[in-house]
C-alpha positions as CSV (number, residue, x, y, z in Angstrom):
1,X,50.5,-210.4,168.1
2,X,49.3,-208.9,164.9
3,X,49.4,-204.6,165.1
4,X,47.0,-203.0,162.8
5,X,46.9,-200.0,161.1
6,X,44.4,-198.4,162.9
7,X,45.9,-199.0,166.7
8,X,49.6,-197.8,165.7
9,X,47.8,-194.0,164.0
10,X,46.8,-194.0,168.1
11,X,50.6,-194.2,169.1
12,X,53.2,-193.1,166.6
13,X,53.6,-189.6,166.6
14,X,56.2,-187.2,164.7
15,X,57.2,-186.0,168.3
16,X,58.7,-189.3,169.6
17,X,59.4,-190.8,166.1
18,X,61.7,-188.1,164.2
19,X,64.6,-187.8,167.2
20,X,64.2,-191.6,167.1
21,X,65.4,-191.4,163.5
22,X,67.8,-189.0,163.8
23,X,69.6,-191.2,166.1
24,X,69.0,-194.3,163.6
25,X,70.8,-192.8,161.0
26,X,74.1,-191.5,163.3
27,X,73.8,-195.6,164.2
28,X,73.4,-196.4,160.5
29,X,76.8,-194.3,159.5
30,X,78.6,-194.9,163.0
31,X,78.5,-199.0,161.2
32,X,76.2,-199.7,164.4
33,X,73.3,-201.6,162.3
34,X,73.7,-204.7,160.0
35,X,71.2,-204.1,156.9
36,X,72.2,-205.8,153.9
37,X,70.8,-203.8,149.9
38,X,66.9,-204.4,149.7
39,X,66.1,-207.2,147.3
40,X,63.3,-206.5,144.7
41,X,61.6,-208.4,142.5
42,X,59.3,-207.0,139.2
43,X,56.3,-208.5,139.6
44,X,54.7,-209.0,136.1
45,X,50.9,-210.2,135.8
46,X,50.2,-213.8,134.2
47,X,50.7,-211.9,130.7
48,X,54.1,-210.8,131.4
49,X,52.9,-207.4,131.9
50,X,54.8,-205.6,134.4
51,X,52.8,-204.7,137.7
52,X,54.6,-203.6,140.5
53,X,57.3,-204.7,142.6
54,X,57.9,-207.0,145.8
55,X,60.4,-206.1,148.0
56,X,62.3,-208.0,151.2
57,X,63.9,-205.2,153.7
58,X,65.5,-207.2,157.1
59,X,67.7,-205.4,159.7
60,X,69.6,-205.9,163.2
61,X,70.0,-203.0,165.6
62,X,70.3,-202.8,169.5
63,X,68.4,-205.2,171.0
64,X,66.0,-205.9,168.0
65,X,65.8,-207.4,164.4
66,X,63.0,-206.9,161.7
67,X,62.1,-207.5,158.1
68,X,59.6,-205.7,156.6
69,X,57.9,-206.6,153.1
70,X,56.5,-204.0,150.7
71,X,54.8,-203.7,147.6
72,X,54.4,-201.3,145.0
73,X,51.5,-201.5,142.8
74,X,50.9,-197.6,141.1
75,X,47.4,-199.4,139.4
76,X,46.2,-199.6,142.4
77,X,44.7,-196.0,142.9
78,X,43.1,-196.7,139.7
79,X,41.0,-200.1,141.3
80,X,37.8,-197.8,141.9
81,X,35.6,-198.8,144.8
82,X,38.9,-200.6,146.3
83,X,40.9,-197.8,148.0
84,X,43.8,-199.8,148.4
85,X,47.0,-197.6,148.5
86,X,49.7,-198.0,145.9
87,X,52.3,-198.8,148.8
88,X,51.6,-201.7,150.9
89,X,54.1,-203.4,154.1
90,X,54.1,-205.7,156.9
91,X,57.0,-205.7,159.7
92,X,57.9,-208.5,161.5
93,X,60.1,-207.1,164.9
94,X,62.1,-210.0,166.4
95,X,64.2,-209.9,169.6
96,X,67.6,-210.0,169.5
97,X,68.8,-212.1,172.0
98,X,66.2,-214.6,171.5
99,X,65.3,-214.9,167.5
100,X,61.6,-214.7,169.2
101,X,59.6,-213.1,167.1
102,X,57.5,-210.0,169.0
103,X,54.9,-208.6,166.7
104,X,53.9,-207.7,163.1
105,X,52.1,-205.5,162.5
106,X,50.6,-203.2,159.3
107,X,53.6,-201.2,157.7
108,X,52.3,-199.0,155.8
109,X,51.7,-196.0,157.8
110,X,55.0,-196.6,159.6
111,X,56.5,-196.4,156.1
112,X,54.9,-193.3,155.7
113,X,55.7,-191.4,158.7
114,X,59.5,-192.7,159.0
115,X,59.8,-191.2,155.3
116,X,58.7,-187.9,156.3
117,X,60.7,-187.9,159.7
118,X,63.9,-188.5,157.7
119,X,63.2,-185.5,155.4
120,X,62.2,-183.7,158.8
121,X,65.7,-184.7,160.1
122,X,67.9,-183.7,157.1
123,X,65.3,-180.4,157.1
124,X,66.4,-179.3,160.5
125,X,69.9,-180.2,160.0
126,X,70.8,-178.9,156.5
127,X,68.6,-176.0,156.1
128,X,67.6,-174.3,159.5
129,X,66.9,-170.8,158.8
130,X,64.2,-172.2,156.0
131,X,61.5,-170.1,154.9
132,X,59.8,-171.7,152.4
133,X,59.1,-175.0,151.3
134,X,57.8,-176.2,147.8
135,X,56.2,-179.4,147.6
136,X,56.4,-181.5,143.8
137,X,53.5,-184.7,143.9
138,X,50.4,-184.8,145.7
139,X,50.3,-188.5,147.0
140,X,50.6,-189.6,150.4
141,X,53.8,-188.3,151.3
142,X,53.4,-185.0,150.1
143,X,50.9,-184.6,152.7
144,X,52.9,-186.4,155.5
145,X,55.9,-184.5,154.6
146,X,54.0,-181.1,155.5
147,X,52.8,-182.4,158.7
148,X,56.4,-183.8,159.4
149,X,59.0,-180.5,158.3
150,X,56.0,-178.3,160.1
151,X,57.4,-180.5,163.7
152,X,61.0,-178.8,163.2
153,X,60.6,-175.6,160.6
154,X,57.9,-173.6,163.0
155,X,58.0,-171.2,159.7
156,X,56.5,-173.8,157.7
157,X,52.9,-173.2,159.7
158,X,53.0,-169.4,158.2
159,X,50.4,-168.0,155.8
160,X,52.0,-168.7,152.0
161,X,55.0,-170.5,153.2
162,X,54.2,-173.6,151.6
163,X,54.1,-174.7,148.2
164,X,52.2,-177.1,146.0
165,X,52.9,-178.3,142.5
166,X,51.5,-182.0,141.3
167,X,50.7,-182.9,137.7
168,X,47.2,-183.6,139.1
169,X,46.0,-179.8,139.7
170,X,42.8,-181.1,141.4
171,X,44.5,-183.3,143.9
172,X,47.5,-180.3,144.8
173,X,44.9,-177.7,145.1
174,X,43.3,-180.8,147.5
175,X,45.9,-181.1,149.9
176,X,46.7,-176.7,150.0
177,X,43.1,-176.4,151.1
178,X,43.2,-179.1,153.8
179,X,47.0,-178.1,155.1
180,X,47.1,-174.4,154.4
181,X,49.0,-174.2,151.7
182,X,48.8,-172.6,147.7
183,X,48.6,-174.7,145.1
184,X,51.5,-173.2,142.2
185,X,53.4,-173.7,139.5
186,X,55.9,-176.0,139.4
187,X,58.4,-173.3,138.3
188,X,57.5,-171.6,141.9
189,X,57.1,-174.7,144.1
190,X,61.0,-175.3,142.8
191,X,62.0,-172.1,144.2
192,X,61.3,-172.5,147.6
193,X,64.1,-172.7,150.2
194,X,63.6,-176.2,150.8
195,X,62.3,-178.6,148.1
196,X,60.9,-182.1,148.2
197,X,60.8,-184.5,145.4
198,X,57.5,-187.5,146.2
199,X,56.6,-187.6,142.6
200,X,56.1,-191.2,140.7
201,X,57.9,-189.8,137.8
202,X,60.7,-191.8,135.9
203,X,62.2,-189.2,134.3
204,X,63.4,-185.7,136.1
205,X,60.5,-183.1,136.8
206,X,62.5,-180.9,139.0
207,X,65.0,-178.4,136.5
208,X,68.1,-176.9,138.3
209,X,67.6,-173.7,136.5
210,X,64.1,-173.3,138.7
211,X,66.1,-173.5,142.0
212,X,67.0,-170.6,144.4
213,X,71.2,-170.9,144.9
214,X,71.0,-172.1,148.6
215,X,68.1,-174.3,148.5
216,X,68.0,-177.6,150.0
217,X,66.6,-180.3,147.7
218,X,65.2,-183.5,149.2
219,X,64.5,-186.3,146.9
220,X,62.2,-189.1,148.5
221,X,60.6,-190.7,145.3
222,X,62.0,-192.7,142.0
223,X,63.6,-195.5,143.9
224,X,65.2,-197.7,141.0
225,X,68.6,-196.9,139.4
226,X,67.0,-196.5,135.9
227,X,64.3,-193.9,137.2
228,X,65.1,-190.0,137.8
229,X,63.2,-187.2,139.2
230,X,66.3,-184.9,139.5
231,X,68.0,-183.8,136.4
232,X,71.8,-183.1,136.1
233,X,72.0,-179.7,136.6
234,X,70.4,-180.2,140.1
235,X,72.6,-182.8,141.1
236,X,75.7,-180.9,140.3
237,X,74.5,-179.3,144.4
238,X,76.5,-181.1,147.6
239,X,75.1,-184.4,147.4
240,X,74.4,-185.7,150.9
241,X,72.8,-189.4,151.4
242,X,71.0,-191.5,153.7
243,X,73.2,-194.6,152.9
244,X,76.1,-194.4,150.3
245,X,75.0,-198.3,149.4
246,X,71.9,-197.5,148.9
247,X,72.3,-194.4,147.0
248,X,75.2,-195.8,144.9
249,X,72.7,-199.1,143.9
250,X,69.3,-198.1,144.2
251,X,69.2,-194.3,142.9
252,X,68.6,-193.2,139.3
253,X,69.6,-189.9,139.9
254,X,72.6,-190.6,141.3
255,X,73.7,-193.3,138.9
256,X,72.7,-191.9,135.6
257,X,73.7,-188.2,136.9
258,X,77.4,-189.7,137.8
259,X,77.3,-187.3,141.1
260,X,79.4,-188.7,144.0
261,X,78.0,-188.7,147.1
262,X,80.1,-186.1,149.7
263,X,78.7,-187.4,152.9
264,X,76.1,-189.4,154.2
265,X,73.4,-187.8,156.7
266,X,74.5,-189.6,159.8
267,X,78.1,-188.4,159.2
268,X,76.6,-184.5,159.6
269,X,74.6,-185.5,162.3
270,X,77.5,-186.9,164.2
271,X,80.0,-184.2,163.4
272,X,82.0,-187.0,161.5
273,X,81.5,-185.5,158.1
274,X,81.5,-181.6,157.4
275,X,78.2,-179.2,156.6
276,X,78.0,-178.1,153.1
277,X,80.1,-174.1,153.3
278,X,77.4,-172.8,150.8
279,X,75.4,-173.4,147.6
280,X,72.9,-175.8,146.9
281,X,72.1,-179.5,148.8
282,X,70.3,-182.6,147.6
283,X,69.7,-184.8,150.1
284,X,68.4,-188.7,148.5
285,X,66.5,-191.0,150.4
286,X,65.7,-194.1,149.7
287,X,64.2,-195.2,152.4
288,X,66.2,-198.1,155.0
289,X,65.1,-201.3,157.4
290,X,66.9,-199.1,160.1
291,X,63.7,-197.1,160.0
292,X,61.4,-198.8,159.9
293,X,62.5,-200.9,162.7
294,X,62.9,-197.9,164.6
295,X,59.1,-197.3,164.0
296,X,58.3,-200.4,164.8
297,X,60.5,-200.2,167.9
298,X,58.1,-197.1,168.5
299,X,54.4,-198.9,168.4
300,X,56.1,-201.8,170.2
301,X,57.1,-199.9,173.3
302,X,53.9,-197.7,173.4
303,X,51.7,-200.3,173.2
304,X,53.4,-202.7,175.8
305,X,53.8,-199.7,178.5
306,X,50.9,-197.3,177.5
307,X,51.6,-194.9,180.5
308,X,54.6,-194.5,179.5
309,X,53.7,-193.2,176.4
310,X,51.1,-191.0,177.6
């Protein structure tokens, strides 16, 4: 059974998915899910340029498995009459018991919304009182993540309360009109209450100096441990993770900054690992298998028992 793109926008929604993910990641800490490092590959083209990168993500939780495969190809926006997206998946969900395989089905826009409910989850648990939020990039997930924090930060949908900064003025000025939100500097996107990081930069674009003392800062993009959006001075905040693995391997801003993870986001969520007294937060996601066989979990059960869902 193949799942397209198309049929799981009709099923996945922000309501059901992000509680689903907050209780993946307490799993994920509480040692509940197997999910080995993602392996990537560099794809280079036949002149030994490099292109993009290939990427195997498999998982075992509950009563299910799954591996998704993703590429990253940033030439792609650039293809003209193409429209393929830079980000590209496919998830294989398994059963458990079995080893039977279920369904696969299109990845990307599971990708996409699981991202944004895990900044929605660390959002609602690490800064609740938020006012503001800045926004840094103007790709897909900058738009997901403002329809994904608007589900638990009701002050989000005010007037002004949202923030835009890209290096692409056009495009950030784009997604403020459609979404309701201002297009800025990137000096006052940064000092919001709550700032997300979905640039494609490889070296840091977001300052310390810009940010407000008790802002949260959640950093979803440069996933590679040479590549940086954060500099040092904003990961001297309480670093909180998604996986301490992952972070530890996979992030450049955690590796070249030296900062040690203090807990991961699971831990908070469970009560097994304190809340930051005061000061500044920076949450890093990386993104895990865990969630995106949680969305998959999602489509699967809608689509199978469609009253239910309804």
């Amino acid at each position: 059974m193949y799942i397209p793109e198309e049929k799981i926008r009709q099923v996945l929604t922000y309501e059901s998915l992000i509680p689903a993910i907050r209780q993946a990641l307490i799993d994920y800490s509480a040692g509940r899910v197997e999910q080995p490092l993602r392996q990537v590959l560099r794809v280079k083209d036949t002149a030994g340029k490099p292109i993009g990168w290939f990427a195997v993500m498999p998982v075992i939780s509950g009563e299910y498995m799954a591996v998704k495969t993703v590429t990253f190809y940033p030439g792609n926006a650039s293809l003209g009459g193409r429209h393929l997206h830079t980000h590209l998946a496919t998830i294989e969900l398994l059963d458990r018991a079995t080893g039977e395989p279920l369904a696969v089905m299109d990845g990307r826009l599971i990708t996409e919304m699981r991202t944004a409910a895990v900044s929605a989850v660390a959002a609602s648990a690490l800064a609740p009182s938020a006012k503001t939020l800045g926004i840094l990039g103007s790709g897909v997930q900058a738009r997901a993540h403002i329809q994904a924090l608007r589900h638990v930060q009701p002050a989000f949908r005010e007037p002004g309360s949202i923030r835009i900064w890209s290096r692409n003025p056009e495009k950030s000025a784009a997604i403020a009109a459609e979404l309701g939100a201002n297009a800025t500097s990137i000096e006052e996107a940064a000092a919001s209450d709550v700032v997300v990081t979905v640039t494609s930069a490889i070296e840091p674009v977001l300052h310390g100096k810009w940010l407000a003392p008790e802002s949260l800062v959640i950093a979803v993009g440069a996933i590679g441990p040479n590549l940086r959006e954060l500099d040092d001075e904003t990961m001297r905040g309480y670093l909180i993770a998604e996986s301490r693995q992952g972070s530890e391997n996979e992030s450049g801003d955690v590796i070249l900054s030296g900062a040690k993870v203090q807990a991961e986001i699971g831990e908070i969520l469970a009560g097994t690992a304190p809340m930051p007294a005061a000061g500044r937060r920076v949450f890093k996601s990386l993104g895990m298998a865990i969630e995106d066989l949680t969305g998959a979990v999602q489509v699967w059960h809608a689509l199978k028992h469609p009253l239910k869902h309804l």
